[in-house]
C-alpha positions, 0 to 999 in steps of 0.5 A, a space after each residue: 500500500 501507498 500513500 498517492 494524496 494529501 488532500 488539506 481542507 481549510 473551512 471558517 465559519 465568520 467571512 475573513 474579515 470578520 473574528 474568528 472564536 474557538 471552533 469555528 474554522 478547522 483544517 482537515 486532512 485526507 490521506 489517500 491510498 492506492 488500494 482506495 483506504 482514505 485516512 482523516 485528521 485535523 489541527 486544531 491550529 490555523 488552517 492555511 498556515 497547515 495547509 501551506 506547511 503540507 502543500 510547501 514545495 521543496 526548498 532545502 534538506 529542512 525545508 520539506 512540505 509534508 506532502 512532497 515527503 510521503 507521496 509513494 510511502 506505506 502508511 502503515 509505517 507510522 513512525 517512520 513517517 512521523 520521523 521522516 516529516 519531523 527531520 525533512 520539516 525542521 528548519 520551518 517545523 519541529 514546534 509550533 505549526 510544524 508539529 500541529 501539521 504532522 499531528 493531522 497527518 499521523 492522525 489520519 495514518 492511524 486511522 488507515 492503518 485501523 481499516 487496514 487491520 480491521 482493528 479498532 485504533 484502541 487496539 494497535 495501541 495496546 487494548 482497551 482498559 474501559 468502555 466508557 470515559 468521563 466527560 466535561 463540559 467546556 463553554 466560553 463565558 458570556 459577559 455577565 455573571 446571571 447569563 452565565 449562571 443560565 449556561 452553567 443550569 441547562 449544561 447541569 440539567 443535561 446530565 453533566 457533573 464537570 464543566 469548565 469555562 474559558 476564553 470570552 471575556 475571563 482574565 480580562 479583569 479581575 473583579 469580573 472573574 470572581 463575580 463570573 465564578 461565584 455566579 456559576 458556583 452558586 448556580 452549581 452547588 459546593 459539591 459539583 466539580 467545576 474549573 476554569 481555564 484564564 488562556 494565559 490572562 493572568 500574565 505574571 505570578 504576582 496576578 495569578 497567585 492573587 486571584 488563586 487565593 482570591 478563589 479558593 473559596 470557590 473550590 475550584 478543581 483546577 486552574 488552567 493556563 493561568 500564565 504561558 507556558 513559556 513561564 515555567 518559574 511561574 507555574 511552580 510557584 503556583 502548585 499547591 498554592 491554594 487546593 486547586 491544581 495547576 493545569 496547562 500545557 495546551 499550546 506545546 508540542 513534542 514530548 521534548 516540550 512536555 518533558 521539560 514542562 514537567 520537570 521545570 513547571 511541575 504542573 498537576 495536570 498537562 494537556 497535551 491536544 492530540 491534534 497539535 502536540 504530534 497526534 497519536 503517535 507522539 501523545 503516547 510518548 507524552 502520555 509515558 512522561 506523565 506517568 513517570 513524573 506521577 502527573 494527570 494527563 487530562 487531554 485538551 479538546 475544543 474542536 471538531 469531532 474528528 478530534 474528539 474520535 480520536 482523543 477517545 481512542 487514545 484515552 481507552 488505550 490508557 491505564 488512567 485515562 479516565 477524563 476528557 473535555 466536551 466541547 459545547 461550542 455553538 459551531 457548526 463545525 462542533 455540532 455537524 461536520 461530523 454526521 456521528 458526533 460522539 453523544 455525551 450521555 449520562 456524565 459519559 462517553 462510549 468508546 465506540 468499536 468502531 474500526 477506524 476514527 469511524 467518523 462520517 463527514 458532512 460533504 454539504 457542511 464542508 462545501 459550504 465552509 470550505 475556504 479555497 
């Protein structure tokens, strides 16, 4: 078997002119084979940077476009393929978008190679550990404290026992935040398990350590991305501030990141999405570290269902990867470019045994969206 095409499709919601919100624009890949077996993957980073990443021609030993490097290559040599992108990428890649364009990439081999074997992916991983994986909610805050009191109520009546917030208007002032949270808190209830995710906002220690105590009494379950990555001191000095845990590590690519991440940032929880950090061949990877620095591993996912398919595959071939993220994005791309979207059911979601991602696209959707 040989890999004949990479086909990228950009799609975005709003015109270009116009902003851009988490969820709705997407890039997807199709790897196609000449015994007719078609693999599908997708960034979650932007489209026609990836698109032009996998499309580039070729400019010097370093400087490969994706595409150019396996024409002619059998997919089912995964990780031979992802060390061939990685070393014939890495003038323009090796971090950042250069990763996010492999992980589309190596997601759709592993969805080939399932159909190839007729094995669900969970079981090229190894097998699967649990039927069924916890699931929470995410949404993006309104601007005031009573809306939100409204979407934290309808996601609870619908069955939900997690939700995070982030993005909108969170980190932007502190007074705002802490009248958010205690909105949604008191909405929730003490018991229910609640955490939020500031982006990076908080920018520095001195801020983020303020608003850390000024929240404990929400008992919150952890704190996301309060300060960048890049900030590791940062980090180290918040663990184990408050009762809430430290969480982050979206924004990084490669276990090389991860592992310094772990060891300097010392993070309670890291979530590496399976659709920037190398896709499945290098969560694995990740996910190994995590282990060994006795660290959660929880994965980011706010896109489409494409990754979600494939973050739930991952998670089932795990000893402990018992909780995800939900997106309730109120995109199409979230809600309808994947016809058999996962169902959130019951505080759950099934690992399907499905051979494959086992996703259905929405040509229409995609015709509609499509950005030429």
């Amino acid at each position: 078997m040989k890999i004949t095409d990479i086909e990228v499709i950009t799609l975005r919601v709003p015109p270009m002119d116009q902003e851009c919100e988490w969820g709705e624009d997407a890039v997807i890949v199709k790897v196609m084979t000449n015994t007719g077996l078609v693999g599908i993957g997708e960034s979650d980073s932007s489209p026609s940077v990836v698109k032009a990443i996998i499309e580039a021609p070729s400019s010097n030993l370093y400087s490969q476009g994706l595409k150019r490097l396996l024409i002619g290559e059998n997919p089912l040599e995964i990780q031979r393929l992802w060390d061939k992108m990685y070393w014939g990428s890495n003038y323009l890649g090796r971090r950042g978008a250069g990763i996010h364009a492999i992980s589309a990439i190596d997601i759709a081999l592993w969805d080939i190679a399932s159909q190839h074997y007729q094995v669900p992916i969970y079981t090229l991983l190894g097998g699967k550990y649990r039927d069924k994986i916890k699931a929470y909610g995410t949404f993006i805050p309104a601007d005031s404290a009573r809306e939100n009191k409204i979407i934290a109520k309808n996601l609870k009546d619908q069955g939900f026992r997690s939700l995070k917030f982030g993005g909108g208007i969170l980190g932007d002032d502190d007074d705002t935040d802490y009248e958010i949270v205690k909105a949604v808190r008191e909405e929730l209830g003490d018991d229910f398990e609640l955490q939020i995710d500031l982006a990076t906002k908080w920018g520095t220690f001195g801020r983020a350590a303020n608003m850390f105590h000024r929240l404990q009494e929400f008992n919150l379950n952890w704190i996301e991305e309060p300060v960048l990555a890049d900030n590791m001191k940062s980090y180290q000095k918040l663990t184990g501030i408050t009762n809430a845990k430290v969480a982050g590590g979206e924004s990084l690519t490669t276990h090389y990141e991860f592992n310094d991440f772990l060891q300097y940032a010392t993070p309670d929880i890291i979530q590496p999405d399976i659709t920037r950090c190398g896709g499945i061949s290098e969560m694995r990877k990740i996910y190994d570290l995590a282990v060994l620095n006795g660290t959660k591993l929880v994965p980011h996912g706010f896109s489409t269902g494409i990754l979600l398919a494939a973050t739930v595959q991952f998670l089932a071939a795990t000893t402990d990867g018992d909780l995800m993220e939900y997106s309730q994005s109120n995109s199409p791309l979230f809600k309808g470019l994947v016809k058999n979207l996962l169902p959130f059911e019951n505080g759950y979601v099934r690992v399907p045994e499905s051979i494959g991602l086992g996703i259905e696209l929405d040509e229409e959707m995609i015709k509609k969206y499509r950005i030429e």
